[in-house]
C-alpha positions as CSV (number, residue, x, y, z in Angstrom):
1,X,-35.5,-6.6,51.4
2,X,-33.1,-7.0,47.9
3,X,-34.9,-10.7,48.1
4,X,-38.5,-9.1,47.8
5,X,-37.3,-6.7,45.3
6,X,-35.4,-9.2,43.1
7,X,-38.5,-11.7,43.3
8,X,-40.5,-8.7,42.5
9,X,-38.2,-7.6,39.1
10,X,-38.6,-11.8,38.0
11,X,-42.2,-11.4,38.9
12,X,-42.9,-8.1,36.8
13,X,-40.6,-9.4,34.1
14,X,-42.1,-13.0,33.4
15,X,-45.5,-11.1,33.6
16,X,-44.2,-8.8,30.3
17,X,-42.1,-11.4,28.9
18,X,-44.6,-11.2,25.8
19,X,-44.6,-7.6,25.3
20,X,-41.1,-7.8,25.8
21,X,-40.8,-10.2,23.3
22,X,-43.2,-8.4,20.9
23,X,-40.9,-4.5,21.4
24,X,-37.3,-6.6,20.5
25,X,-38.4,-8.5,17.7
26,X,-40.2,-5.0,16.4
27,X,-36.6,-3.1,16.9
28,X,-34.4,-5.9,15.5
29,X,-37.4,-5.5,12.6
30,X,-36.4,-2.4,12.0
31,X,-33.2,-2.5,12.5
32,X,-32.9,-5.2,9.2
33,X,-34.7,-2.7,7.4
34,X,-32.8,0.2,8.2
35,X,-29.8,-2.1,6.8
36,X,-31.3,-3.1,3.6
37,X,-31.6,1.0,2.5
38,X,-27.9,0.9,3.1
39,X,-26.2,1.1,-0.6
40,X,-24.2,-2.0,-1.3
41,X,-20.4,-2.3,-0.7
42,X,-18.5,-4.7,-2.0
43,X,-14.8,-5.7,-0.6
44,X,-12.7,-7.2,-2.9
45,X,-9.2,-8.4,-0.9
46,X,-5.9,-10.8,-2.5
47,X,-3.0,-11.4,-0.4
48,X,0.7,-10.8,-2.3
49,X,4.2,-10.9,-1.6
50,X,6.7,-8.4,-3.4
51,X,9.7,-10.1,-4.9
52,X,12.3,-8.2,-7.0
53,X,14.2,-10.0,-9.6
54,X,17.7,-7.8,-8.7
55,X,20.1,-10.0,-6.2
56,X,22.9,-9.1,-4.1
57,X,25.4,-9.0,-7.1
58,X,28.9,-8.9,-5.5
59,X,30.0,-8.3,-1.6
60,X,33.7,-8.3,-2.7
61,X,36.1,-5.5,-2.4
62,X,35.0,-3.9,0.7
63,X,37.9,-4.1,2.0
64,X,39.4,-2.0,-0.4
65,X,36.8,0.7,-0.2
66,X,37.4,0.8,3.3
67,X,40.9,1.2,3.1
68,X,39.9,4.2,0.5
69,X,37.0,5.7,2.0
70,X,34.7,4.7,-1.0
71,X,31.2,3.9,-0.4
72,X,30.9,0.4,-1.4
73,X,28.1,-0.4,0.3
74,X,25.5,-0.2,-2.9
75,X,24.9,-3.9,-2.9
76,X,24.9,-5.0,0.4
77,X,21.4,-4.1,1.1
78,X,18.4,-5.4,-1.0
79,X,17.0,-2.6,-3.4
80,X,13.4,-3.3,-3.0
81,X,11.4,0.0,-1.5
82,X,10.4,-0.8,2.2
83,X,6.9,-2.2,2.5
84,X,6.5,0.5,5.1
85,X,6.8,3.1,2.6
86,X,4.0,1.4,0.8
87,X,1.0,3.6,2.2
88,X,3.4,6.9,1.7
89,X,3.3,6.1,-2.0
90,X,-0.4,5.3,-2.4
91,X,-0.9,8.6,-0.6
92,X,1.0,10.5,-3.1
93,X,-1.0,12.4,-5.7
94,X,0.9,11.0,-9.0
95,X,-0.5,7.0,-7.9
96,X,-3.9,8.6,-6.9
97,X,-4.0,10.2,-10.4
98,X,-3.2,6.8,-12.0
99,X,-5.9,5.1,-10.0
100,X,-8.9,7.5,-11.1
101,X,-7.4,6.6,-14.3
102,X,-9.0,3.4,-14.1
103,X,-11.5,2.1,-16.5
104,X,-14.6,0.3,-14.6
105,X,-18.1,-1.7,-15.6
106,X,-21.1,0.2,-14.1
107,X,-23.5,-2.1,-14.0
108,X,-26.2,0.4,-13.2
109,X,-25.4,2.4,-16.1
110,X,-23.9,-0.3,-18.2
111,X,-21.6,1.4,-19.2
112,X,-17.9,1.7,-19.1
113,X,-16.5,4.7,-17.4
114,X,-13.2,5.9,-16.0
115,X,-12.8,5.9,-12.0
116,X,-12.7,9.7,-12.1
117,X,-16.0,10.4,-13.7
118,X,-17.8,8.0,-11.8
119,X,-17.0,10.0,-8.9
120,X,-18.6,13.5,-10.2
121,X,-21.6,11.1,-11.6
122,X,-21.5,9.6,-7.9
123,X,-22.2,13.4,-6.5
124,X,-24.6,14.2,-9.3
125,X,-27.7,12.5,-8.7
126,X,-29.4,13.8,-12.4
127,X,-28.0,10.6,-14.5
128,X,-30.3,9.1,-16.6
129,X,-29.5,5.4,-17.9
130,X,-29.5,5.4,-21.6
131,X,-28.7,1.1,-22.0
132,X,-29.7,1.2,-25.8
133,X,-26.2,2.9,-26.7
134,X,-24.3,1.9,-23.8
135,X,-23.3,5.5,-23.2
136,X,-24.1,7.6,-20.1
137,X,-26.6,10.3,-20.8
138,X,-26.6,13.0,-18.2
139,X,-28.5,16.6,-18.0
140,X,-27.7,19.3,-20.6
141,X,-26.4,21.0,-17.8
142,X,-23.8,18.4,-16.6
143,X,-20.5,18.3,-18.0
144,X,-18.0,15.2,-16.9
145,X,-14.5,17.3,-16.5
146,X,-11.8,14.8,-17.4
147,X,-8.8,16.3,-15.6
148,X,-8.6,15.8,-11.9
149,X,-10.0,17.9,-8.5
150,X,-8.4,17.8,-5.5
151,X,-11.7,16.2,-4.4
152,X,-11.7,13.2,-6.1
153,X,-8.3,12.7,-5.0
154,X,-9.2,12.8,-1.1
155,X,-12.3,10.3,-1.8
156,X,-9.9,7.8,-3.3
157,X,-8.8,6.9,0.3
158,X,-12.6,5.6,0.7
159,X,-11.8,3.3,-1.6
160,X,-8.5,1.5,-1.3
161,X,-6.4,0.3,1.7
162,X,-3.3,-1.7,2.3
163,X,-2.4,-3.9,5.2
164,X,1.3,-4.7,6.0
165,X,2.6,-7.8,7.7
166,X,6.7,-6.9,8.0
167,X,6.8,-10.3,10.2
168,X,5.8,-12.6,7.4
169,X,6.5,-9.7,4.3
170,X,2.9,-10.6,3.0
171,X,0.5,-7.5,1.4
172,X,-3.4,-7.5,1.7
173,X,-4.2,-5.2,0.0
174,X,-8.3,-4.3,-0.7
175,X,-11.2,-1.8,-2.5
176,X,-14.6,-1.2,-1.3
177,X,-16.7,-0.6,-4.2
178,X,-20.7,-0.4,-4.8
179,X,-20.4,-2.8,-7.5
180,X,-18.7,-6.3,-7.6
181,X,-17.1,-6.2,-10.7
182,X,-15.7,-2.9,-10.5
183,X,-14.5,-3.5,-6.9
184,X,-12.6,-6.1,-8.5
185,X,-11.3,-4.0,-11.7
186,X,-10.4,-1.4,-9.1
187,X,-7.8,-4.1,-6.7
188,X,-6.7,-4.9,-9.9
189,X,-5.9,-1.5,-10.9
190,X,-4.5,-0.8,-7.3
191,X,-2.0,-3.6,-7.8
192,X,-0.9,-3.1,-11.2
193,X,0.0,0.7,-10.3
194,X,1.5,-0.2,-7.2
195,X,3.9,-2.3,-8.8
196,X,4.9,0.0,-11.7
197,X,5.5,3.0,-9.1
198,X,7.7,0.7,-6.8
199,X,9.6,-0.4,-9.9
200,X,10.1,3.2,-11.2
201,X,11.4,4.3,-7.5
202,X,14.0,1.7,-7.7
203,X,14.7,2.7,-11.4
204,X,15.5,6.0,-10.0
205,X,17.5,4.7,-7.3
206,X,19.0,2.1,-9.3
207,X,19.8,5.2,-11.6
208,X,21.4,7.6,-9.0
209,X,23.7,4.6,-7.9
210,X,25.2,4.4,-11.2
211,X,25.6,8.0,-11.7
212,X,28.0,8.0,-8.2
213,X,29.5,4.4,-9.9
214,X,30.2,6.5,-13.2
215,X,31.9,9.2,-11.4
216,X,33.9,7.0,-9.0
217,X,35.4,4.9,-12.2
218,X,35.9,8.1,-14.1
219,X,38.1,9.3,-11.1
220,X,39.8,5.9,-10.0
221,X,40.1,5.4,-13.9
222,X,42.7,8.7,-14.1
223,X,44.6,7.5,-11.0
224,X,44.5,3.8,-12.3
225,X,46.6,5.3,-15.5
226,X,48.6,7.9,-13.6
227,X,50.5,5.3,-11.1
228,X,50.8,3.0,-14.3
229,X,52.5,5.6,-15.6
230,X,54.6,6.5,-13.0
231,X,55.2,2.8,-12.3
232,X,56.3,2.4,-15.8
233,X,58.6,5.3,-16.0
234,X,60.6,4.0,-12.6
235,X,61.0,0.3,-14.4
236,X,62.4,2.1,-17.0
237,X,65.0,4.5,-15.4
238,X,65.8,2.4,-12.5
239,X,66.3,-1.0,-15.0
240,X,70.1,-1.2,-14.5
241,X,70.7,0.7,-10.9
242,X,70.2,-2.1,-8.6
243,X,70.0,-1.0,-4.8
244,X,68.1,-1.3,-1.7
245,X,66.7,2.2,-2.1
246,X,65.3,1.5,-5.1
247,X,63.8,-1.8,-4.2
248,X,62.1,-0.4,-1.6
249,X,60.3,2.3,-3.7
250,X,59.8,-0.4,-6.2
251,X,57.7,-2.1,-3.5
252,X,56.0,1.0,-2.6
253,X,54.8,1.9,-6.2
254,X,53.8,-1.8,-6.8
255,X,51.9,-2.1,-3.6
256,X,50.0,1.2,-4.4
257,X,49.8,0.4,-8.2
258,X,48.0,-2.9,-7.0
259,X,45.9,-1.2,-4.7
260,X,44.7,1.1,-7.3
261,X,44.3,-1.4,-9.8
262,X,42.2,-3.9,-7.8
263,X,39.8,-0.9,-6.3
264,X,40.0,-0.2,-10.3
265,X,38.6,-3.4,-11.0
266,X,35.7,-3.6,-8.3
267,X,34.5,-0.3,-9.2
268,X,34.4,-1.5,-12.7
269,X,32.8,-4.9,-12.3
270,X,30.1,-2.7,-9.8
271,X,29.7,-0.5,-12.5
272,X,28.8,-3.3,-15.1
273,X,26.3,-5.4,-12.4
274,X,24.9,-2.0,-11.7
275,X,23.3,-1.9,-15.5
276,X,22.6,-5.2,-15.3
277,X,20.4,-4.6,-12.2
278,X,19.0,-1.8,-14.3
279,X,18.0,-3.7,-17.1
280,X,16.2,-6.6,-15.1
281,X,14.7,-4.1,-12.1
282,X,10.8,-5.1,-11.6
283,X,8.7,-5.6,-8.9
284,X,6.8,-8.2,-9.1
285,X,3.7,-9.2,-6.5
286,X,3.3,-13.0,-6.4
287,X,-0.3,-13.5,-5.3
288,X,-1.0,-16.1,-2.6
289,X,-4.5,-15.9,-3.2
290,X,-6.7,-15.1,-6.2
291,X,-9.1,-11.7,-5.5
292,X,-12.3,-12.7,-3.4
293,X,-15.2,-10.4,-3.8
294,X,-17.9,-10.4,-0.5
295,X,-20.6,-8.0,0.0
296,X,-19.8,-6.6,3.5
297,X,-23.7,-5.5,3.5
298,X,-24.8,-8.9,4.8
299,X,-22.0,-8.5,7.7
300,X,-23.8,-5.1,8.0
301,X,-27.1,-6.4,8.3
302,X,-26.3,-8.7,10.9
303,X,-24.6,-6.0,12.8
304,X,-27.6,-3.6,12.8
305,X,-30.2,-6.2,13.5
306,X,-28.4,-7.3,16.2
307,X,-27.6,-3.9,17.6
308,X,-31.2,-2.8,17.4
309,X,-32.0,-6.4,18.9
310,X,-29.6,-5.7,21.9
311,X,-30.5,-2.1,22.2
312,X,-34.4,-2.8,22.7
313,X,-33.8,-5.3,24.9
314,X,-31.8,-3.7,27.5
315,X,-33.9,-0.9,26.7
316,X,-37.4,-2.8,28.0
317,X,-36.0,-4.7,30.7
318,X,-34.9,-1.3,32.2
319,X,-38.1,0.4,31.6
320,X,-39.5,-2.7,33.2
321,X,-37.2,-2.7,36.2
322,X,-38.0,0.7,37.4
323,X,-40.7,2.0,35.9
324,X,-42.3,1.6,39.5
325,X,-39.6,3.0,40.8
326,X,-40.0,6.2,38.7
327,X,-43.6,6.2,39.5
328,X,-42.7,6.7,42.8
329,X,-40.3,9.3,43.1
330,X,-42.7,11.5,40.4
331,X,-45.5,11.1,43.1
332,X,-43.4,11.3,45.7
333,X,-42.5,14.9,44.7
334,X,-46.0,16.0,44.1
């Protein structure tokens, strides 16, 4: 019985193969069509790796600190930000604000406009192109605000995204944009902000680490001077007693003036590569690969017309299938 049936599906199938044929190349029609009223996006994408120019200075002394208490440990790790705190930062509204900043080439307006009023234009639809001044010229009734709105800040993330590969410590970073060369002006943007806000949170951290350094050598500073002191004054009132009490609290006071003196001098030398570190802190993203611009809309239109194509196929074969079937049962119940 499934034999007769199955020969009977092949039969009814290869009978409407051209109507078949005739409905998916109508849909997957369509389909393209529906994909060319799509606006244009354009990805711009560049791979980078963060370097920072401030090295592990000096490891030494750590055995004194622990002997002390001190925390020492300011150099040991590297003072580059986490790449997993990137996305926190471009999240942040101070970056966001930078980016709408941005200056970009509207080639549909020709004009030159900041990130920030393109997205109020972008939700106005009365613009009118005025390409004989280069200028923008909208309706007496629409005003471009230049500060910022909370929405323009949301719609930034519609923009811009950021990739992370901690394995290999590479960035891809991207921008969707309707425009080519603004997509690219707006990566570009997205870089250059993203290194001047890393840089500035290692200033500050680079910053606080000195201000515990300066207090440390402040403090170790007056107890460098005080057991000098007090070392001094025993030299001088024990000069001509020579006994075996005195040489042992000779020994004492040396071996805690040295002690002093040598945490002293790490705290000091930490102190001076601390400023130095200062001075030559910046991020810097070496790019592995120069920014590519595509227009994901051809991807697009592939996807729909092959969706549409797929869709009205399975579509028509199961309208072919059991269409008798249905015919049936409907009868059937009358």
């Amino acid at each position: 019985m499934t034999e007769i049936i199955l020969k009977d599906v092949v039969k009814r199938i290869y009978k409407k193969k051209y109507h078949l044929i005739i409905i998916t190349v109508f849909f997957s029609i369509i389909g393209y069509l529906i994909s060319l009223d799509k606006d244009d996006a354009f990805l711009s994408t560049t791979l980078l790796i963060p370097q920072n120019n401030t090295e592990n200075k000096s490891s030494i002394g750590n055995s004194f600190a622990g002997l002390t208490g001190i925390n020492f440990n300011l150099n040991n790790t590297s003072n580059n930000i986490p790449m997993a705190i990137y996305p926190k930062i471009i999240e942040t509204f101070d970056f966001k604000n930078e980016i709408l900043k941005t200056k970009l080439y509207i080639e549909k307006i020709d004009s030159t406009i900041l990130f920030s009023d393109y997205l109020i234009l972008k939700k106005n639809k009365d613009i009118i192109n005025n390409k004989q001044n280069n200028k923008v010229v909208l309706d007496s009734n629409i005003i471009i605000p230049s500060q910022l709105n909370v929405s323009n800040i949301e719609s930034i993330n519609d923009y811009l995204n950021i990739e992370i590969n901690n394995k290999e410590g590479i960035l891809k970073l991207s921008s969707s944009f309707e425009e080519p060369i603004a997509s690219a002006q707006l990566l570009n943007s997205f870089i250059i902000n993203l290194e001047k806000t890393i840089t500035n949170l290692n200033l500050r951290k680079l910053n606080n680490e000195l201000k515990y350094l300066d207090t440390l050598l402040l403090t170790k500073h007056k107890e460098y001077i005080n057991i000098q002191n007090i070392f001094a004054k025993f030299q001088d009132e024990n000069r001509a007693i020579s006994s075996k009490k005195n040489e042992v609290e000779f020994l004492n006071l040396k071996n805690e003036y040295d002690l002093i003196f040598s945490i002293y001098t790490e705290i000091k030398k930490k102190h001076e590569n601390k400023k130095l570190e200062i001075n030559e802190n910046k991020i810097i993203f070496s790019r592995i690969d120069k920014i590519k611009v595509v227009n994901k809309n051809e991807f697009n239109r592939i996807n729909y017309t092959l969706r549409y194509t797929i869709i009205s196929l399975v579509l028509s074969l199961f309208f072919l299938v059991f269409y008798p079937y249905i015919i049936k049962i409907i009868l059937s119940i009358k």
